[in-house]
C-alpha positions as a Markdown table, in Angstrom:
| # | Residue | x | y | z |
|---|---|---|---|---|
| 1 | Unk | 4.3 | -29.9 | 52.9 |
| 2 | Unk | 4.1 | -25.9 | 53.3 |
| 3 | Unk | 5.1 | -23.5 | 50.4 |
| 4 | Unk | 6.8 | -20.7 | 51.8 |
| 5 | Unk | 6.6 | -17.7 | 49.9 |
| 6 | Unk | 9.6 | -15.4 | 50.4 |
| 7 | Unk | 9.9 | -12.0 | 49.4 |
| 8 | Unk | 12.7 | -10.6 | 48.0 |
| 9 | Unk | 12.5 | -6.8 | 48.3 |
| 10 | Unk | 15.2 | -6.4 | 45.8 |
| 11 | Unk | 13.6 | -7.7 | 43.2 |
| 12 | Unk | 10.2 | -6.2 | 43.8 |
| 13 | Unk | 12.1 | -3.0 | 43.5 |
| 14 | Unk | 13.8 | -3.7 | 40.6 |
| 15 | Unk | 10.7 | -4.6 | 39.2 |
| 16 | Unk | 8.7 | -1.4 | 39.9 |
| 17 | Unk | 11.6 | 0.2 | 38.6 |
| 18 | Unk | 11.5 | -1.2 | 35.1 |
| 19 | Unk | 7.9 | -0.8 | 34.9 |
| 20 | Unk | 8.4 | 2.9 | 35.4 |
| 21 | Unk | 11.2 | 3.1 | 33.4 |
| 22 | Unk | 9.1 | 1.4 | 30.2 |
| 23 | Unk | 6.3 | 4.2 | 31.7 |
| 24 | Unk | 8.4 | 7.1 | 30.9 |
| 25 | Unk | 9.7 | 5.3 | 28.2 |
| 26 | Unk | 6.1 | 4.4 | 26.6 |
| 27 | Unk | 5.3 | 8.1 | 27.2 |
| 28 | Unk | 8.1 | 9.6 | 25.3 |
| 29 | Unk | 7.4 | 7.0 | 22.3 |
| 30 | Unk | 3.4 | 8.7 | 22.2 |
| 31 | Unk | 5.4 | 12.3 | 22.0 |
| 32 | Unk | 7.9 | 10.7 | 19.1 |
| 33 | Unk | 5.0 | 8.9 | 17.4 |
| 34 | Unk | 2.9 | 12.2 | 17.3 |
| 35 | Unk | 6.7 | 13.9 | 16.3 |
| 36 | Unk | 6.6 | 11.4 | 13.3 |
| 37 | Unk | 2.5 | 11.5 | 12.0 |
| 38 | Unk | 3.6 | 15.2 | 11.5 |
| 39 | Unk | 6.4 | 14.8 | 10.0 |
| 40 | Unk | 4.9 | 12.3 | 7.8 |
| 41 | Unk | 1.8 | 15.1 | 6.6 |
| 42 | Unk | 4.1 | 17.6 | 6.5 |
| 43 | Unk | 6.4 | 15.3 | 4.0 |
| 44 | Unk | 3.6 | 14.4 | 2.0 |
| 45 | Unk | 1.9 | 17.7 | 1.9 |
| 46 | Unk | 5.1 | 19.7 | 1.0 |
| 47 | Unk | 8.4 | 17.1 | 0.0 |
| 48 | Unk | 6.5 | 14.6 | -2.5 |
| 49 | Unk | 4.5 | 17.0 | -4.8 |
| 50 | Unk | 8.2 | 18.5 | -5.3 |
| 51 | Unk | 10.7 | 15.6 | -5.7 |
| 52 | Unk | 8.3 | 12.3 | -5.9 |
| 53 | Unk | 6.7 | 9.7 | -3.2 |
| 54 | Unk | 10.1 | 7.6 | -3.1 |
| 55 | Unk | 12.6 | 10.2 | -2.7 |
| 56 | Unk | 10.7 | 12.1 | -0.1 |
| 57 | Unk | 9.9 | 9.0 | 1.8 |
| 58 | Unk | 14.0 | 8.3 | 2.1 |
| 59 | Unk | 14.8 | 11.5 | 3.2 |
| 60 | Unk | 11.9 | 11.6 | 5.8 |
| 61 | Unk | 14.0 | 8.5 | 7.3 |
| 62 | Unk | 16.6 | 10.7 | 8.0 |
| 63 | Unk | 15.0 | 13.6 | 9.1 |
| 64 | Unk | 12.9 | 11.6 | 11.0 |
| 65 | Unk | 16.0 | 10.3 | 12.7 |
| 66 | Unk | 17.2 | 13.2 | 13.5 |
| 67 | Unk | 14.1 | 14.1 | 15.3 |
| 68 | Unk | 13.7 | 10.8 | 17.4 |
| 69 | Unk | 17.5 | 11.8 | 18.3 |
| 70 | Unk | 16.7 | 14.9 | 19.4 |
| 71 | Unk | 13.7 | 13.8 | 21.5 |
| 72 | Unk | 16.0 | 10.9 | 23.0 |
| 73 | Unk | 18.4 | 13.9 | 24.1 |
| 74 | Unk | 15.8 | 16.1 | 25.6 |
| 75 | Unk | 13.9 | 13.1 | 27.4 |
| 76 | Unk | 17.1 | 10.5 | 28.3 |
| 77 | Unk | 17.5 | 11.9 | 31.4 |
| 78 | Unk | 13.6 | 11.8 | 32.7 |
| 79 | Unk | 13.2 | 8.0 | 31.4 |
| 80 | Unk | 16.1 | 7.2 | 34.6 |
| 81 | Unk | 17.3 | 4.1 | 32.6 |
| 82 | Unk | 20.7 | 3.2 | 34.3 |
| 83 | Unk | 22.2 | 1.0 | 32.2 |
| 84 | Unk | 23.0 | -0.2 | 28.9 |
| 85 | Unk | 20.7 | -3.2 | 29.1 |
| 86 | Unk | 18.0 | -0.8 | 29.9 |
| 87 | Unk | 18.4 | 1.2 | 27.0 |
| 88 | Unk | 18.9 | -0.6 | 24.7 |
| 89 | Unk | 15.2 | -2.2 | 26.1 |
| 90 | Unk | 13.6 | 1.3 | 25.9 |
| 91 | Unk | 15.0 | 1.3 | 22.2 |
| 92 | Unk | 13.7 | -1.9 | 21.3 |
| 93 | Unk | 10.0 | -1.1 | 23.1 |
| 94 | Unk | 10.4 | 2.4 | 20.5 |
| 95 | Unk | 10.6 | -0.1 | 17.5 |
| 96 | Unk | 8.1 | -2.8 | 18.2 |
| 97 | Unk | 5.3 | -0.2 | 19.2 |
| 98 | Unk | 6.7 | 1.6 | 16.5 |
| 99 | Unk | 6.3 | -1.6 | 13.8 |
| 100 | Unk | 2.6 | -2.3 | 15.0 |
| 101 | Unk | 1.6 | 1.7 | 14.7 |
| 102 | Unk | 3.2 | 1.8 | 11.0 |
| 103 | Unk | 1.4 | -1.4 | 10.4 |
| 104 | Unk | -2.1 | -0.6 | 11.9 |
| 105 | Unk | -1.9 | 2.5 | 9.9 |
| 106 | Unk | -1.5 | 1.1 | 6.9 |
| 107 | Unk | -3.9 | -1.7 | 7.0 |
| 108 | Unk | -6.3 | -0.4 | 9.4 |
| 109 | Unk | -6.4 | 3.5 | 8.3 |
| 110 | Unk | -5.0 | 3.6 | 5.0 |
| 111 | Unk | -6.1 | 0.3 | 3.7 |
| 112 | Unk | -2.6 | -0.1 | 1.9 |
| 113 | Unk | -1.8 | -3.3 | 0.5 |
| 114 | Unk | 0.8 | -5.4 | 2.7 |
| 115 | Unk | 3.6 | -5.2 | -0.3 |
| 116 | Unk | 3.2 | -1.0 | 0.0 |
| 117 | Unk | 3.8 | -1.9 | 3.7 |
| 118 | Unk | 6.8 | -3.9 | 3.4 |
| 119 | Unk | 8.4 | -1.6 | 0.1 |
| 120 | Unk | 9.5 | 0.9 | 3.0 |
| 121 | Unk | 11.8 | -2.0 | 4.8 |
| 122 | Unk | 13.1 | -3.2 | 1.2 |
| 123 | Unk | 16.5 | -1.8 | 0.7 |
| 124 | Unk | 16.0 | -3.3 | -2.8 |
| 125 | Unk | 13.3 | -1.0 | -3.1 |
| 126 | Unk | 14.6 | 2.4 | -2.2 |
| 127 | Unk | 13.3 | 1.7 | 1.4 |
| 128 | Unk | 15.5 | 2.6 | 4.1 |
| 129 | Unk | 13.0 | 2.0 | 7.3 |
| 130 | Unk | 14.8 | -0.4 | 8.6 |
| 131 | Unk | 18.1 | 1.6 | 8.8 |
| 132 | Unk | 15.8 | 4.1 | 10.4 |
| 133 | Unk | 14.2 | 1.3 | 13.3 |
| 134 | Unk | 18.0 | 0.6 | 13.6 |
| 135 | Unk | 18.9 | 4.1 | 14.8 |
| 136 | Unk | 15.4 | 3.9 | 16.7 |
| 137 | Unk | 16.5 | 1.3 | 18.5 |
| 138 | Unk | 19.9 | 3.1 | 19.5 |
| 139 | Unk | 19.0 | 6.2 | 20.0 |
| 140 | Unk | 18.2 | 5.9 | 23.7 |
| 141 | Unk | 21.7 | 4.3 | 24.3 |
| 142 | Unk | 23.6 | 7.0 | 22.4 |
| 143 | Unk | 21.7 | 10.0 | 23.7 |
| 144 | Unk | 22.6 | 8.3 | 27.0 |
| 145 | Unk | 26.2 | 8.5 | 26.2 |
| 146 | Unk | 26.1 | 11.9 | 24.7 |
| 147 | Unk | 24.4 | 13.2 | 27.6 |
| 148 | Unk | 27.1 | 11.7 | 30.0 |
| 149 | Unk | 24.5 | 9.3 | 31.8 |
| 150 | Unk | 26.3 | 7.2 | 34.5 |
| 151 | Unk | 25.1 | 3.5 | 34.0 |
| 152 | Unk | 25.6 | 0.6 | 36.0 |
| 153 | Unk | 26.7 | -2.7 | 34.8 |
| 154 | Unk | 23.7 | -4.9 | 34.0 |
């Protein structure tokens, strides 16, 4: 019995096309993720000795929003994602790399016990990161939109 191996051209193309797409995609996450360290010095350096750890830690999810947006705008159009699907998979690849960097950090650099970790996902604790992943995670999608990308049904 023979096992005939076909190729589908299609597909391969496809496939090298997401893989560059994540690429561009993995290289705009190192420019947001260097955006965000920062934005995080800069916060604790000059926000929390004014208005407290907590406070300045929930505006930084905003402002730090606002920057990923911004970045999303500028770069939407170089990541060549052409459809929804695809965005919204650039936005989730954002967060997940995103999750293990804050993570690592923590544990790894700062040594910070796991419930410091978590506190900034706790909405019951003042921590709004999760509203910020949220927006992380849709940002590609809407910067899409507001830059009038043309997608393709996926």
């Amino acid at each position: 019995m023979s096992h005939r191996h076909t190729f589908n051209s299609e597909n391969t193309s496809d496939q090298i096309e997401m893989k560059m797409i994540l690429l561009r995609a993995f290289t705009v996450w190192l420019l947001i993720i260097g955006l965000e360290t920062v934005h995080g010095i800069l916060r604790t350096v000059f926000l929390t000795p004014w208005i407290g750890d907590s406070p300045a830690r929930q505006i930084a999810v905003f402002t730090g929003s606002l920057l990923i947006f911004l970045v999303s705008l500028l770069t939407v159009c170089w990541i060549q994602a052409g459809s929804t699907r695809q965005l919204l998979l650039v936005g989730l690849m954002w967060v997940v790399l995103t999750v293990l960097f804050e993570v690592a950090l923590g544990k790894l650099i700062l040594d910070l016990p796991w419930e410091r970790i978590f506190e900034d996902y706790d909405v019951t604790r003042g921590g709004l990161l999760g509203f910020g992943l949220l927006f992380m995670l849709l940002s590609p999608m809407v910067a899409g939109k507001v830059r009038k990308i043309k997608l393709v049904a996926s």
